[in-house]
N, C-alpha and C positions, 0 to 999 in steps of 0.2 A: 415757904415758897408759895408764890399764889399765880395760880395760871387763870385766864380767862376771868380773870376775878374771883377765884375760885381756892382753897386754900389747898394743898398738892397731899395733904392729911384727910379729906372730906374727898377728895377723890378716889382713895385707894379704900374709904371708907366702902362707896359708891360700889367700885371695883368687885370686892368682898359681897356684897350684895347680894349684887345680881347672879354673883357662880354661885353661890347659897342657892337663888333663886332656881337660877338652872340646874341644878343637882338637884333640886327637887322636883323639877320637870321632870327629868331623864328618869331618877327613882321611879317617880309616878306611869312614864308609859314604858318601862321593864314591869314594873308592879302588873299594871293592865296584862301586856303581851305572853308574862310565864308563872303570873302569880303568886311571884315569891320577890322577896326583897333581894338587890343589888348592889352594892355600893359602887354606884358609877363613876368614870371620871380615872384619869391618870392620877391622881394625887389622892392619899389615905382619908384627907381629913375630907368634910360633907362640903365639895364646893367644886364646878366642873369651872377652872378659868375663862377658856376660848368664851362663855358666856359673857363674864367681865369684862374681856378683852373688849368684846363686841358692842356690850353695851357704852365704853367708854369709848371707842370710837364714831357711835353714834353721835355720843354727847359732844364732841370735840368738832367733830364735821360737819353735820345735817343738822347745826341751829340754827343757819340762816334759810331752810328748807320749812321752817314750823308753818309759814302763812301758806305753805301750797301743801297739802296732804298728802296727794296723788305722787308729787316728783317724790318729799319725804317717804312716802313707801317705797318707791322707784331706789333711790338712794340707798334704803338701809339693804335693800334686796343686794345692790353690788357688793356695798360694804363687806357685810356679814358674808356674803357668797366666796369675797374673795381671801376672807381668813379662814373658813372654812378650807380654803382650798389651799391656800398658802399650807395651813396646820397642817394639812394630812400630806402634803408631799413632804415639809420638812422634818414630819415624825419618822415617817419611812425613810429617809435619808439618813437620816439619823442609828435609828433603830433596828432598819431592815425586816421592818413589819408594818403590814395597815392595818390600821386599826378599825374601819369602817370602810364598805363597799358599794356604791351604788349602781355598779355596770349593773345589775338585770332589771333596773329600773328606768321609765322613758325616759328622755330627756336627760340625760343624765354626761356631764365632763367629765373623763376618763376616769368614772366610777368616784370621784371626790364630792361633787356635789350634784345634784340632781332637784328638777321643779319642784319634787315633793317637799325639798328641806327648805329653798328658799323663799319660797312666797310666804311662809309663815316668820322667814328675817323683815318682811316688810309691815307684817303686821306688828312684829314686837318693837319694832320702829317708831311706829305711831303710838305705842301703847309707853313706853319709853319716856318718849318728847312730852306727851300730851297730862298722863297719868302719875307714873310712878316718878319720873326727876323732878316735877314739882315739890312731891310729897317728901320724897328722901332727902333732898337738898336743902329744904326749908327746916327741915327734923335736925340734921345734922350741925348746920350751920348754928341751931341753937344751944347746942353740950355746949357745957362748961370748958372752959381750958383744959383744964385737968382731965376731964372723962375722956375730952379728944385726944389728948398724949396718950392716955392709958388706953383705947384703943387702938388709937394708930399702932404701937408700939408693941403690942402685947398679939395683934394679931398680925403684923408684920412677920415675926419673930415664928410666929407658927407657923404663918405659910414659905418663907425661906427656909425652915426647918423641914419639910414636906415635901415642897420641893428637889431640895440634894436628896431625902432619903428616898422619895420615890422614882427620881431619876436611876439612883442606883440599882433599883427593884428593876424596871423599867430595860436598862443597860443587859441585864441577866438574859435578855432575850438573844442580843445580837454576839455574845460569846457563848452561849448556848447550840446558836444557829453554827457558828466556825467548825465546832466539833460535830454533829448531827448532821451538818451537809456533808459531812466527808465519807458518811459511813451510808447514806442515801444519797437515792439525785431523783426522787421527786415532793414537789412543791407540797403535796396535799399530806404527806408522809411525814414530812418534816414539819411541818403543822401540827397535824396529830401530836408527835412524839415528844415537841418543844412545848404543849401544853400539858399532856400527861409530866413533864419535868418539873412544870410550872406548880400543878396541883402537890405535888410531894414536896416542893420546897416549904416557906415559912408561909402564915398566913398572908403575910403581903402580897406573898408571890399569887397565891391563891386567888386571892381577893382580884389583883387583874385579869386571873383567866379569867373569873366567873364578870367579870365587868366589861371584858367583850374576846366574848365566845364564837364571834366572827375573825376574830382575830387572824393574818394570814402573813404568814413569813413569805417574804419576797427572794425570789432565790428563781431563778430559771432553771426547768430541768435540763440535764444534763443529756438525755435521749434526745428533746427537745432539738437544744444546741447541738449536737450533732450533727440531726439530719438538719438543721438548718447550715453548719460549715459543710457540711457534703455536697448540698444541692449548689448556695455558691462557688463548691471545687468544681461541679460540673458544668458551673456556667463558662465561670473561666475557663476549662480547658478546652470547650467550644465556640470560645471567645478566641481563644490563641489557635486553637484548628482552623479555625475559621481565617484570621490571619495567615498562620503559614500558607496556607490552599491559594490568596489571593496575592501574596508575596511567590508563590508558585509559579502563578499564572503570570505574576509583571516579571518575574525574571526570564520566562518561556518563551513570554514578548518582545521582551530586548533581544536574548539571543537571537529572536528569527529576525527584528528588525536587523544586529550586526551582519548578519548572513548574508540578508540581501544588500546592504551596503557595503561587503563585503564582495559579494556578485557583482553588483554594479562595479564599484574599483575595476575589481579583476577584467571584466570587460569593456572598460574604457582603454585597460591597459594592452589585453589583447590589440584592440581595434589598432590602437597608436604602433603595435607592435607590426601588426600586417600592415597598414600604408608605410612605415617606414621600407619596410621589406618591398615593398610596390616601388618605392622611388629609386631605391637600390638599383633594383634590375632597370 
């Protein structure tokens, strides 16, 4: 299958790449920050995807962006920003964990992505378009038939292998969390105690704590939610005081309006009562 002129094998070649690439970025700035090696990335094997992802939606997008640099940067900033953002809400949806935080950082949407992460999406943009897809697609497009099947196929096969198995690594979190929230109701607790589970299980399991250690089980406490249905119980029920008091008042005001049109009646009926009595006599 060839898309964009492009053969759908030399893409996923492409794909592969660049999560290579970026797993070794990530490697490198954990390396810097605690000076010790990580294996980063949701998946076992050395490849962070959302990199791939991102790179190939570069390539598919912002090609007709290469003659203007400025918008091309501009572009990949959205791009990249919005699967950033996409990823981490439907990880947590998923999983009922985030996996990276950016609320204490300026600038930053609801803690998913922040200025810091994406201006350097615009630079790998340019560096992308301008640099490396020349290089790789010309490299690529030169294998032989044979070498292209035998990698297409051979690292296909491992990374859907990697995928199911680390999904299911990954899954351990959110039936973990079922039992642990029951016997706790706070957020920060249940964190703890879901990665201390995590370090005792198998090395896989291991291997994502120590790959992010920011890691935070989403779970509202339950103190929390409390006083938050309490204060709504108080709003409401000075919400409906407040009603009955003025349902109080308009039935207070009818009765004294029927009163006096009841007074009025009664004195129309006198009055008619005494002139009749007058003509009488």
């Amino acid at each position: 299958m060839v898309i964009f002129g492009i053969d759908i094998r030399i893409y996923f070649l492409l794909f592969m790449i660049y999560s290579v690439i970026g797993w070794c970025l990530e490697v490198i700035g954990k390396l810097i920050e605690s000076r010790k090696f990580v294996n980063r990335g949701f998946l076992i094997g050395p490849y962070c995807p959302i990199y791939g992802y991102g790179a190939l939606l570069i390539t598919f997008l912002l090609k007709k962006y290469t003659e203007d640099p400025f918008t091309l940067f501009i572009m990949a900033i959205l791009v990249c920003g919005i699967l950033e953002y996409l990823t981490s809400y439907f990880m947590e949806k998923i999983f009922k964990a985030r996996w990276w935080d950016y609320s204490k950082r300026k600038f930053n949407i609801n803690g998913r992505v922040c200025l810091d992460t994406i201006i350097p999406f615009g630079l790998l943009g340019l560096f992308i378009m301008y640099i490396t897809n020349p290089f790789f697609l010309e490299t690529l497009e030169k294998l032989p038939e044979i070498w292209l099947n035998i990698l297409f196929w051979v690292l296909l096969i491992i990374y859907v292998t990697d995928t199911i198995v680390s999904t299911v690594v990954i899954s351990y979190i959110k039936k973990a969390l079922k039992f642990i929230g029951k016997e706790l109701d706070n957020t920060e607790e249940i964190t703890k105690r879901i990665k201390e589970v995590l370090m005792q299980k198998s090395p896989l399991h291991r291997r994502l704590a120590n790959a992010y250690p920011k890691l935070e089980t989403v779970k509202l406490k339950i103190k929390e939610k409390k006083e938050e249905i309490k204060q709504q119980v108080e709003e409401q029920t000075r919400e409906i005081k407040k009603q009955i008091k003025n349902q109080k008042e308009e039935i207070k005001q009818q009765i004294e309006n029927q009163k006096t049109e009841i007074g009025k009646i009664l004195d129309k009926k006198i009055k008619k009562s005494e002139n009749q009595e007058k003509k009488s006599n």
